[in-house]
C-alpha positions, 0 to 999 in steps of 0.5 A: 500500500503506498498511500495512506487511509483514507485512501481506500487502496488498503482495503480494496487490496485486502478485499482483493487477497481475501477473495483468492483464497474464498470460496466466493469473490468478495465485492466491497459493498457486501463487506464491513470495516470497523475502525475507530478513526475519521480516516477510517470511515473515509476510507471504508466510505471511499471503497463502498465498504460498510463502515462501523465506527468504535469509540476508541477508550481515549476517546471515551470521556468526549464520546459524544463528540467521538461519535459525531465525528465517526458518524459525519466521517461515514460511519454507518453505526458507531459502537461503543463498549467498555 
């Protein structure tokens, strides 16, 4: 991977190896990626992957702001457990 998230190209190859050893190809959009930062959501985002955010524990004691930026990033569900 040459560039960095959230450039989607890390998860497109990840996909992308997953799939040669799959019964099935994998196609973004039937996937999920969980990741505790902006860049994270961006890039599942970017690369049409289902985007599941998760409050980071240093985040915890601004969880609110935590989720909003996760959610105004892409997240499509923010999660957040002890």
């Amino acid at each position: 991977m040459s560039i960095p998230k959230p450039n989607p190209e890390g998860l497109l190859l990840a996909i992308a190896e997953m799939s040669k050893t799959s019964a099935a190809s994998l196609i973004p959009n039937q996937c999920v990626y969980i990741g505790d930062m902006h860049t994270d959501m961006k890039a599942a985002l970017a690369a049409d992957i289902f985007a599941i955010g998760v409050i980071a524990p240093m985040d915890r004691p601004a969880k609110a702001e935590a989720a909003k930026v996760l959610y105004e990033s892409g997240a499509t569900l923010v999660l957040d457990h002890p």
